[in-house]
N, C-alpha and C positions, 0 to 999 in steps of 0.2 A: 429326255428331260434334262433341263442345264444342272449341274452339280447345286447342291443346295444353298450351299456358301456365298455363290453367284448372284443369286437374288437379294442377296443384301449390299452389294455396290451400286448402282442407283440411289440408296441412301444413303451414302456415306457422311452427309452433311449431317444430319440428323443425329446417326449412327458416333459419330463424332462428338457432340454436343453430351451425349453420352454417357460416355468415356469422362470427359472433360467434367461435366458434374458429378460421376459419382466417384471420382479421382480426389475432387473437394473436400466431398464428404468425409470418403474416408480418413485421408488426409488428417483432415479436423478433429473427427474422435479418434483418433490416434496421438495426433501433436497435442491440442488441447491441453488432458490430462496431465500427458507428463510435465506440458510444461508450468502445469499450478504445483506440480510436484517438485519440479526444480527450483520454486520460486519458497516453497517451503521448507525446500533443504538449505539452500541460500540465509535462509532469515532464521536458522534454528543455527547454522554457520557463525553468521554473527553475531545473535546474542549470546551464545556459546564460546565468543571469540575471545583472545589475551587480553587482560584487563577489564574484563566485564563480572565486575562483583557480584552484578544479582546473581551470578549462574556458581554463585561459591554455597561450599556446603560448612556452615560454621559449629566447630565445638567447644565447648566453652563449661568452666566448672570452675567453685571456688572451692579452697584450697584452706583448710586450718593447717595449726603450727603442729598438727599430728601427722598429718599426710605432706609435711614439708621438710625432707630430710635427704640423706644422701644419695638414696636411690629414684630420685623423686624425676631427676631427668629422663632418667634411663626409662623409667613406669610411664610419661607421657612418650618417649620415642618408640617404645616396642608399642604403645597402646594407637599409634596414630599408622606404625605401621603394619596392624594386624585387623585396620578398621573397614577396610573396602572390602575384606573376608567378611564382614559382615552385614554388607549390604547390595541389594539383586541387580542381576544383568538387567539395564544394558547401564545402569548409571555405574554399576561395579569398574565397568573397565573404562570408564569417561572420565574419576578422579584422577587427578594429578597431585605434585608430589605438594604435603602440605609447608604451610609457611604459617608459627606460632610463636607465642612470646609469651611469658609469666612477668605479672608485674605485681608491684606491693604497691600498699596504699601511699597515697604522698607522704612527702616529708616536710614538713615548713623549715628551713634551715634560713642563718643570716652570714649572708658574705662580709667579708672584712672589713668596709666602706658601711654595714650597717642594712642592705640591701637585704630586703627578704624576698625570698624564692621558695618556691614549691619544686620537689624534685620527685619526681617518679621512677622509685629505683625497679629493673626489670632487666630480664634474659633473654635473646634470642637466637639459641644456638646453631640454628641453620643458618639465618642470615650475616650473624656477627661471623662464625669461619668464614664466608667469601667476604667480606667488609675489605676494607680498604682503606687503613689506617696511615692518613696524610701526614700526620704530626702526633710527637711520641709516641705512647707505646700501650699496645690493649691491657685491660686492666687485670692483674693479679687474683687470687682467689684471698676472701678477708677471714680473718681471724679475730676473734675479739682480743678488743683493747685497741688494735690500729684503727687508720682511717679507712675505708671505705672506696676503693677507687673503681672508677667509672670513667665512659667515655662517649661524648654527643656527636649527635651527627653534626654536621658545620652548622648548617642553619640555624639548629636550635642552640649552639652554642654562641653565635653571634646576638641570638635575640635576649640569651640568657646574660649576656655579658661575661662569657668564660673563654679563658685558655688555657694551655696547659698548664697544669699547675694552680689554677683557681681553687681556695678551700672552702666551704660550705659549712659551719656547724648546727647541728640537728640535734634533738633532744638525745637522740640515740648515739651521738659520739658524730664526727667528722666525716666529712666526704669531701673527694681531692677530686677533680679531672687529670686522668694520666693522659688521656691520648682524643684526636679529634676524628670522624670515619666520613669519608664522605657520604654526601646526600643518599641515602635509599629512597625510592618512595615505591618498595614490593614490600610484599609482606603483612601481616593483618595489621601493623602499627604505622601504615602508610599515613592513614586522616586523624592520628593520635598524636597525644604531644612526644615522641618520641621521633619524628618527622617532622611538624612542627610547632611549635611550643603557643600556645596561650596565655591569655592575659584576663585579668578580669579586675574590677575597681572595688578597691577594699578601704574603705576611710578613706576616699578621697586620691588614694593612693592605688597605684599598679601594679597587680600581682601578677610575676608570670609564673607557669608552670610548664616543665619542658620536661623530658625524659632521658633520664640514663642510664646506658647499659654497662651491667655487673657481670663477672664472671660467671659460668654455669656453674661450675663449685663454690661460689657463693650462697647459693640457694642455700642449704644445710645447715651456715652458721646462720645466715638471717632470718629463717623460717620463726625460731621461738623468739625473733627479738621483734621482729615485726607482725608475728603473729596470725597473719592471713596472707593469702595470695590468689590473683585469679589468673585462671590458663586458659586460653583463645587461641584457635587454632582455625586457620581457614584452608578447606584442601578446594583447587580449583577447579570448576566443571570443563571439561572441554570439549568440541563436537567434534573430535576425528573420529570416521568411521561410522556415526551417528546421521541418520533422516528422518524427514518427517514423519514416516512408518513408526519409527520409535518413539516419539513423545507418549504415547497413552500409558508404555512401561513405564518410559521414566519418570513422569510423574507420580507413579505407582508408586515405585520405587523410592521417590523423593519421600514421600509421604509417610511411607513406612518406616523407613530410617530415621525421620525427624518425630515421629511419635514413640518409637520405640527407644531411641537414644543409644548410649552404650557408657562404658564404665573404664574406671583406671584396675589397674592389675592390683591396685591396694583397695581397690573396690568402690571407691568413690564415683559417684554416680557425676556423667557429662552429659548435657545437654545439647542435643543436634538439633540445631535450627538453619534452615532456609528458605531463600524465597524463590526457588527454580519453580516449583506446583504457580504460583502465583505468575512468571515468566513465563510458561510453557500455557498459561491458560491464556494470558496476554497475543502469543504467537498464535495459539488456534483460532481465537475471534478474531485475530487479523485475519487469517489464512480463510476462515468459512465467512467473510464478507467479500473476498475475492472469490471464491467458489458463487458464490450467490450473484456476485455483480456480471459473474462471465457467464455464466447460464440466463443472463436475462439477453447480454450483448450477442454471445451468438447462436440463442435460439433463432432469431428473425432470421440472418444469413444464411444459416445452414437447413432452416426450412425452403428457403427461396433457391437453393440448390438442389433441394430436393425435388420442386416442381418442377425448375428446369428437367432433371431425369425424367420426372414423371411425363413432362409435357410431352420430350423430344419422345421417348418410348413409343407415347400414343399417339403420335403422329406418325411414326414408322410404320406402326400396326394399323393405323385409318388408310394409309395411304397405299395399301397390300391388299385393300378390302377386296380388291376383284380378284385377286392370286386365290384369296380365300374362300369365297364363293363360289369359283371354277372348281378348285378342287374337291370344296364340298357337294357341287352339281355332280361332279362324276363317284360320287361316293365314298368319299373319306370321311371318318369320322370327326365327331365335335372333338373327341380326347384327344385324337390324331393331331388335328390343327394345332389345339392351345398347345399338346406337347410340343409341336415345330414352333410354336411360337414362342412356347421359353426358353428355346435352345439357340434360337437365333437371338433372341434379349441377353443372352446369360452373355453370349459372347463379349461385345460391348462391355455390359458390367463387369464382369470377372477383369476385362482388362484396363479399366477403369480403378479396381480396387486392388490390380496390385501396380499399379503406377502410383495411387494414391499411399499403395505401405510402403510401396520403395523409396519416394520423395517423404513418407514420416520416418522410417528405420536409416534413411542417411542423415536427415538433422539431428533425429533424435536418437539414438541408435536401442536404447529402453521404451521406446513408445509403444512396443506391439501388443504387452501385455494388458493395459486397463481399455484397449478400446476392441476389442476384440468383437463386441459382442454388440457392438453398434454396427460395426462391419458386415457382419451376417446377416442382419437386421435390415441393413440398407439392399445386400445382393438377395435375400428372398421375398422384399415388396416387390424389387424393379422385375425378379420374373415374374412372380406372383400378377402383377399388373398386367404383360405383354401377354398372359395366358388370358386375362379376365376380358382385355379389349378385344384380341383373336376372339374368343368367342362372342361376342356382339356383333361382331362384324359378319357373323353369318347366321346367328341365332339371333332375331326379332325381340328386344326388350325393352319396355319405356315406363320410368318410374314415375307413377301416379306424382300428379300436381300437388296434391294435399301433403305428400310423403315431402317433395319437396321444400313445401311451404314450412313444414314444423321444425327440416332438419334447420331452415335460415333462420328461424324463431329461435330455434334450440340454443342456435351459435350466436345470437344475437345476447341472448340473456347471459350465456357463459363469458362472453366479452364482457359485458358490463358486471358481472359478481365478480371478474380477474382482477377490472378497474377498481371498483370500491374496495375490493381489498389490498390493491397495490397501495393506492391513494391512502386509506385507512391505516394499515398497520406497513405499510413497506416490506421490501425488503427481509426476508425470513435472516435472523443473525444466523443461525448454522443452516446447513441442509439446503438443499434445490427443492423448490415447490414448483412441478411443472406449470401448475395454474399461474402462477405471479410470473413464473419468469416465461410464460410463454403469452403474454399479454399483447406484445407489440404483433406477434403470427395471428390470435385472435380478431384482435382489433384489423389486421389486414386480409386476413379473409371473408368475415365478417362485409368490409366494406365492398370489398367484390362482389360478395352476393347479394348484398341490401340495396347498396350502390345501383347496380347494373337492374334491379328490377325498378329501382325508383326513377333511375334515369327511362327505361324503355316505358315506363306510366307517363313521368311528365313530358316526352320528347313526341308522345302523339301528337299534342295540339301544335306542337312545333314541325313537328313532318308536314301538316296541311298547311301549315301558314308558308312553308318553303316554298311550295308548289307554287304560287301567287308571287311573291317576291326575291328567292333568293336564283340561285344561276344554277346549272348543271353540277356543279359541283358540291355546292349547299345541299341541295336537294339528296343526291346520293350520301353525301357525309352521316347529314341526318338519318336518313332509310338506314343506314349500317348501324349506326351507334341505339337505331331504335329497336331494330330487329336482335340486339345483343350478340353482333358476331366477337368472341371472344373478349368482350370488353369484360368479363368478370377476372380472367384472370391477366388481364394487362392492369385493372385495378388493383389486384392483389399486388401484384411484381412491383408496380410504383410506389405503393404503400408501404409495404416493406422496407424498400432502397430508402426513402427517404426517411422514414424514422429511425435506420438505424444509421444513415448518415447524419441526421439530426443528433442523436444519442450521442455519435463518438464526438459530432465535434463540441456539443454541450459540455460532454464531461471531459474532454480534453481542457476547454477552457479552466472548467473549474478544479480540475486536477493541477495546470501550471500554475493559475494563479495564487491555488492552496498553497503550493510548493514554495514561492514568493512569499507568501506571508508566514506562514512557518520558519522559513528562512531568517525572515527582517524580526519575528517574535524571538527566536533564541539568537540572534545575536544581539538584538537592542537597539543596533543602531547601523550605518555602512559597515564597521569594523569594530572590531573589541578584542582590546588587549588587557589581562588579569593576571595577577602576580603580587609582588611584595610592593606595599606602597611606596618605598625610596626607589622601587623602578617604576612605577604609574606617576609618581611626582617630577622623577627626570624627565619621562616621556610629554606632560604637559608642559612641562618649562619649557621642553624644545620644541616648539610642536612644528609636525612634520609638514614639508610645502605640500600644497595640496590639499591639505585638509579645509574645511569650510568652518565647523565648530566641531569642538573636541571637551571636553569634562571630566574630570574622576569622581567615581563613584564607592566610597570607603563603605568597606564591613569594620562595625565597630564590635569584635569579639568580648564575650562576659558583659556586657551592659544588661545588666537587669532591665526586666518590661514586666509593668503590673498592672492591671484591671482591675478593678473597685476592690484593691490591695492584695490581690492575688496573680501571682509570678506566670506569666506567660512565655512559651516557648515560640517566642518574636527574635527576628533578626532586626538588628538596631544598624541601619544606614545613615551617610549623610553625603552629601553634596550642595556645593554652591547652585543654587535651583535656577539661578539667570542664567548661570552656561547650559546647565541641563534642560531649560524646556526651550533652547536653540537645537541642540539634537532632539529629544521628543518631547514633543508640541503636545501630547497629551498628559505630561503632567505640568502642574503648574506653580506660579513661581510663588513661593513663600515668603508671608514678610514676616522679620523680626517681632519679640512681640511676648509679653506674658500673657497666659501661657503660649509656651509655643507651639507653633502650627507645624504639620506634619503630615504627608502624605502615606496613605495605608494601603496595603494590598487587602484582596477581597479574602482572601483568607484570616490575615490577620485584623480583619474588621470583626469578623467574625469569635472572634477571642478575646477582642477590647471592645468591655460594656463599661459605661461609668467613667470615672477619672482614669486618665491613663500618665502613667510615670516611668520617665524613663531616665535611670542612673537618679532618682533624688528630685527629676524636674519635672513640671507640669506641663501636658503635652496636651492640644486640642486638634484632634484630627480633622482636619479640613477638606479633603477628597479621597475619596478612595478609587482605583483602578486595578484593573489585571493584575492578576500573580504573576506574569511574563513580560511587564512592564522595564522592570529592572533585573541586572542580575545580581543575583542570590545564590546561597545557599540551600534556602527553602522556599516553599510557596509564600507562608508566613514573613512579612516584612513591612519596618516602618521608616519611613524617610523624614532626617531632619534637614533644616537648609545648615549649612556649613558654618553660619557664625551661633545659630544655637546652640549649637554642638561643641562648641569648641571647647568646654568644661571635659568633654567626654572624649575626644578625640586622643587616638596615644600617634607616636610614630611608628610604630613596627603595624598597626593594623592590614591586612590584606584590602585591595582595592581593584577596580577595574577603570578603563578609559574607555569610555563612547567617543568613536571617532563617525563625521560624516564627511562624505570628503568627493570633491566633482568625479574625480576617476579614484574607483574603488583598489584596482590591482596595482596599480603603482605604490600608491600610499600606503596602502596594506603589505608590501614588499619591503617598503624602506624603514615599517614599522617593525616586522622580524629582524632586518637586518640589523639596525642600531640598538635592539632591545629582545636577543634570544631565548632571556630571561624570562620571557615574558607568555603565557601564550595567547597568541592571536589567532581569532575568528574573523573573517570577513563575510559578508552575505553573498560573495559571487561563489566563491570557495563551498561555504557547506551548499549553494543551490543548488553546485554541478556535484557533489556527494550525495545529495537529497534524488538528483533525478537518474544516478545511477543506480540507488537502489532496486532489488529485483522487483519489487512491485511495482515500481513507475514504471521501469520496462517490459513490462509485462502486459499492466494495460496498455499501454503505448502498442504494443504489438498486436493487441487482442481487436482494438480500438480501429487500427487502421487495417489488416485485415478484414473484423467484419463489413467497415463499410465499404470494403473495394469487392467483396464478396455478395454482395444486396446488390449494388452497384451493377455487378455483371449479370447478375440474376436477372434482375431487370431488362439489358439489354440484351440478355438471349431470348426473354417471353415476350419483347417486344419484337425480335427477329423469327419467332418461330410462329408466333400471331400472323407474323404478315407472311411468310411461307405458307400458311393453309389456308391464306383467304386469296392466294396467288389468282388459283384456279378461278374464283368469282371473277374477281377482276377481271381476268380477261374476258371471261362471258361477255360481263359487262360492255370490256370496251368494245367489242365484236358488236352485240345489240346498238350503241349509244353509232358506230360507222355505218352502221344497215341503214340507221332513220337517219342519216346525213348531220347527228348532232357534234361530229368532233369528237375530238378527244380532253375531259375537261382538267383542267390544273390545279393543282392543291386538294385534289380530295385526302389523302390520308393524313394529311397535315391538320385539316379541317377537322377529320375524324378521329385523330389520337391525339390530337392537343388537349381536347377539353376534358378526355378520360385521364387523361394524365394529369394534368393540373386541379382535376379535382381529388385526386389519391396523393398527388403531393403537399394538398394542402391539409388531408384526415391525415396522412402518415408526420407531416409537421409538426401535429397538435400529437400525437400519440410518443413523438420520441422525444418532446419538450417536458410532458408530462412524467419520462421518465426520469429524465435530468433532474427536476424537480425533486423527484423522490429520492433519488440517489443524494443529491447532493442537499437533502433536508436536514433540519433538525431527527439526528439520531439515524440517519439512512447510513449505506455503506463507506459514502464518500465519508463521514465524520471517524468510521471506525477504521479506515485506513489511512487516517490522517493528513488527505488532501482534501476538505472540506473549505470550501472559499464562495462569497455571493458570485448570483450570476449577472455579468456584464450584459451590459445593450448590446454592445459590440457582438457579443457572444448569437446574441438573436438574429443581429442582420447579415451573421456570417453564414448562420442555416440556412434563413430565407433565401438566399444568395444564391447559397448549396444547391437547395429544392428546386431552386429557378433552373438553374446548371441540370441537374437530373431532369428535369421535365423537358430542357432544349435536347438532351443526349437522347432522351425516349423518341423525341419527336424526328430526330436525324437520321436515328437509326434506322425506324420504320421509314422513312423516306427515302434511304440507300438501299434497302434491303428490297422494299417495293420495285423501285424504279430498276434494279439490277434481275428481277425478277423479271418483270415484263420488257427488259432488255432481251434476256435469255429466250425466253419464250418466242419473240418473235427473228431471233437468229435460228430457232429450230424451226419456226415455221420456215420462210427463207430457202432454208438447206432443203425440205420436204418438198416446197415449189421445184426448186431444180432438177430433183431428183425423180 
């Protein structure tokens, strides 16, 4: 007897096929995982990253003139450095070093020229030692009786109108400017008047208030003469050494420490406030609508892999039936056989599954751990199966019609409760619901067996009608496709490929085109450049070649906004509305006019009921549009046109310029260049930001994988179909030479065209319907913020797709056929001679 090993070369084609899908498989629950895991660590990275405020943890306390005294520095520095001791791993060791500042309440003081200013005097002893004092000299510790010296950042003392030597008098006695520090903008006094200064209209008149810093041993004399103070302290979060594993601590942990608070060493109770719990709950609903969109994406694929294994298996094992039956004639047992038969499966698999770990542990080199257990799962069906089929093949079993009938019913009904609840509620936000996300494998099984019985019912009256009109080739197509040889599971294979080739490229579309408009909503317009308005007012004067229409768009800071006489927290804009609705054409142009007209965000529609006033004036809103129409500070915002304004208008105001412009990166280039001051946005810039994020490249990877994954699937069940229907065929053609009918052309063409093209048309409707819900009102696409309509374009690129999949099913079977009965009669040939 040949060595046992031997009898599995003859199928090495099979044998191979194998290999090759369960290589996939594993592959997949292995890479998969990790890589939604990288994609989580990735984005806990970055909003965790330098200068990301939400990820700050803030402490804050007001201060009487009893807890404001000599020791009062030293009591916030030991108390900020003794506070990560008091709050749990893993946020404990993610603090970073803080950054605080003590301020007193303003001071209305009038400069020498008669100018009134608000001054906010305050301390920031971290920041001010590294400062960088440009002009004169940092300020002295005061004493009562002198003046008071202080020193601005440049900005704010430009707006303040100070230099060195500027004197200020206050109820409280004088204040000098000794010295100027450059710009900061670190530190909790970054978006404070201390960075830079505010204005607001007081009698007609513009008041600004700026911030200046006093010595730290100042604190002691000023505390009883100013009476209060408040201390802000912001320590910052940072994610080194930090993954996605850890959010459920840290949130924990956030939340602990921000209810629990903590105290000064003089006892004074600090308030811990953050918003990391509120960010980290932001990251995991992004992160479990990615979990949830990839378990719908490559359920289908990775099932149609699975058959592939399954098919090739049991065509190994059919095709050994006589090995089997020989040996069970001379007396082997039934345990005997299946045993040889999962030793000979295990092979294959086993080397299959570690080809598939060794191609996941070299990309991924952490993948081995979370798929483990799919691994096993895949190598004890595939022997499990080669044991089940061995024994049918010599043990007589045929399951009852009715059993059959109920399991199709069975499947039939769970496809459609998958549907109605896909349709119904989408998308589960957290968790995998095998039921939902295995919809598309339902619905393509389902059609294989529903399909293939509906076709072998209605293609009787069509077999007899052949007989009478069609040709040798008709005739047999039919007879095949009636008789059901294998059309259930070339049904399946097609259904599959094309719905999930349908799926990626659906939501490909609506994932770029999201991207685009995401893009074109936060920047406003091709470019946008925001800064101080004497740089947005030079940048318009000049305006750059290139550009098509350009605009400024002023925040007017301090402008009161009232609703039926009550003070609304409204942003008060204005712009010339004929320049601006040449950049967007969705808002519209304003005319002069008592009262005046004014465009409103939907937010702030929602705040103005009744008469609305803005600074003193009567204001009639006339459209309302998107809170991302313009930019803003907040969502809340109301637009006047530029000559109603003009009462209200200061010059130091902050502004921005919408630029549109034929070529976006030139313009946008020459707009940094001439104005550094400034910063600019362009939409080509944040796209290609937008689509490096890990989540676009993640579906992007998920996306085209799966469908190259269904794709093959398909065309190995369409080459392993036409390998076991080899043998008829020839029958065939052998009978069709005996009665002198020839040999006839086009049957398999005849015969897998129309099973394929009608599974490509159920899988077309099954992977549109998923796009739909993906990219619905509230589906996953909205919650990872590529949510965009779907295009025509988008539709007849599937169809297209489907058409492409049904020609590749139809080629394949006809290469595979034709090189079959090539083969066969080169071995007959060699047997003649021989």
């Amino acid at each position: 007897m040949r060595r046992w090993w031997r009898t599995l070369v003859p199928h090495a084609g099979a044998l191979g096929l194998v290999v090759i899908a369960v290589a996939v498989l594993v592959a997949s629950c292995l890479i998969v995982p990790r890589l939604l895991e990288t994609v989580a660590d990735r984005r806990l990275d970055a909003a965790l990253g330098p200068g990301e405020d939400a990820a700050a943890v803030t402490l804050s306390a007001e201060l009487d003139d009893f807890a404001l005294g000599a020791d009062t520095i030293a009591d916030i520095g030991e108390t900020l450095a003794t506070y990560p001791d008091t709050v749990d791993p893993p946020l404990r060791a993610a603090l970073g070093e803080p950054a605080w500042v003590l301020t007193f309440p303003d001071v209305t003081a009038v400069a020498v020229d008669g100018t009134l200013v608000r001054v906010r005097l305050g301390t920031a002893p971290v920041m001010q030692a590294g400062a960088v004092v440009i002009e004169g000299r940092a300020p002295r510790p005061w004493t009562l009786g002198e003046a008071v010296e202080v020193v601005l950042e440049q900005s704010v003392a430009a707006r303040m109108g100070a230099v060195v030597g500027t004197t200020w008098n206050g109820p409280g006695g004088a204040i000098v400017v000794s010295g100027l520090l450059s710009d900061d903008d670190s530190g909790p006094v970054a978006q404070d008047v201390f960075h830079r200064a505010e204005s607001d209209r007081v009698n007609g008149a513009d008041l600004v208030t700026g911030g200046a810093y006093i010595d730290p041993a100042s604190v002691a004399a000023l505390g009883p003469t100013l009476a209060r103070a408040q201390f802000v302290a912001d320590v910052p979060v940072g994610g080194a050494g930090l993954g996605a594993r850890d959010v459920a601590d840290l949130e924990r942990a956030a939340n602990k420490t921000a209810a629990q608070g903590t105290t000064l060493r003089s006892g004074y109770p600090v308030t811990v406030s953050t918003r990391l719990p509120a960010l980290l709950a932001g990251l995991v609903g992004a992160q479990d609508a990615l979990v949830s969109l990839t378990a719908l994406i490559a359920a289908a694929p990775l099932a149609s892999a699975l058959l592939v294994a399954a098919l090739a298996v049991s065509v190994v094992e059919r095709r050994r039936a006589r090995e089997r039956v020989l040996r069970s004639a001379r007396g082997e047992s039934t345990w005997r056989l299946q045993l040889a038969a999962a030793r000979d499966a295990a092979i294959p698999i086993a080397a299959g599954a570690l080809l598939g770990g060794a191609a996941a542990v070299s990309s991924t080199p952490d993948a081995a751990s979370p798929g483990i257990v799919p691994v096993l799962a895949v190598v004890i069906c595939g022997v499990a199966l080669a044991a089940i089929v061995a024994r049918r093949t010599v043990v007589a079993s045929v399951v009852p019609p009715v059993l059959r009938v109920v399991a199709e019913i069975a499947m039939l009904l769970l496809t459609l409760v998958a549907f109605a609840l896909l349709v119904s509620r989408g998308l589960p936000p957290a968790g995998v619901d095998p039921l939902l996300s295995g919809v598309v494998v339902f619905a393509a099984v389902t059609a294989g067996l529903i399909l293939a019985r509906l076709l072998g019912w209605g293609l009787a009256p069509a077999l007899r009608a052949s007989h009478r009109r069609a040709g040798v080739a008709g005739v047999l197509a039919v007879a095949r496709i009636a008789r059901g040889s294998g059309r259930a599971l070339l049904i399946t294979g097609v259904t599959i490929a094309v719905a999930t080739v349908t799926l990626a490229l659906g939501l490909t579309q609506v994932a770029g085109d999201g991207l685009v408009s995401a893009a074109h909503r936060f920047v406003g317009a091709d470019i946008r450049a925001c800064g101080d308005a004497a740089a947005t007012s030079d940048l318009v004067a000049r305006q750059p070649a290139g550009a098509t229409a350009m605009v400024e768009v002023r925040r007017l800071a301090g402008i009161p906004v009232t609703g039926e006489g009550r003070l609304r927290a409204v942003t008060v804009l204005s712009a010339p509305t004929v320049d601006l609705h040449r950049v967007r054409g969705d808002v519209p142009v304003l005319d002069p006019g008592t009262p005046a007209s004014a465009v409103v965000s939907r937010s702030a529609a929602e705040l103005l009921d009744g008469g609305v006033m803005i600074g003193g004036i009567a204001v009639a809103p006339t459209a309302v549009v998107d809170d991302d129409v313009l930019p803003s500070d907040g969502s809340a915002w109301i637009l006047l046109d530029r000559r109603d304004a003009a009462d209200l208008t200061t010059a130091s105001d902050t502004a921005c310029v919408l630029v549109n412009a034929g070529e976006v990166a030139p313009v946008a280039a020459v707009v940094r260049q001439g104005h550094p001051d400034l910063d600019v946005v362009d939409v080509a810039s944040d796209l290609e930001n937008r689509k490096a994020a890990p989540t676009v490249t993640t579906l992007a990877i998920l996306l085209a994988g799966a469908g190259a994954v269904a794709l093959a699937g398909a065309v190995a069940i369409s080459a392993a179909t036409e390998v076991a229907a080899a043998r008829e065929r020839r029958r065939t053609a052998a009978v069709l030479r005996m009665i002198g009918a020839g040999r006839p052309r086009g049957v398999v063409a005849l015969e897998v065209g129309p099973l394929a093209a009608v599974a490509a048309l159920g899988g077309w409707g099954v992977g549109w319907i998923g796009v739909v819900v993906v990219a619905g009102a509230g589906g996953s696409a909205e919650r990872l913020g590529i949510v965009a309509p779907v295009s025509p374009a988008a539709v007849a690129l599937t169809a297209a797709a489907a058409t492409g999949v049904v020609a590749v099913i139809v080629a394949t079977a006809v290469v595979v056929a034709t090189g079959s009965g090539w083969s066969a009669r080169r071995v007959a040939r060699k047997r003649e001679r021989s």
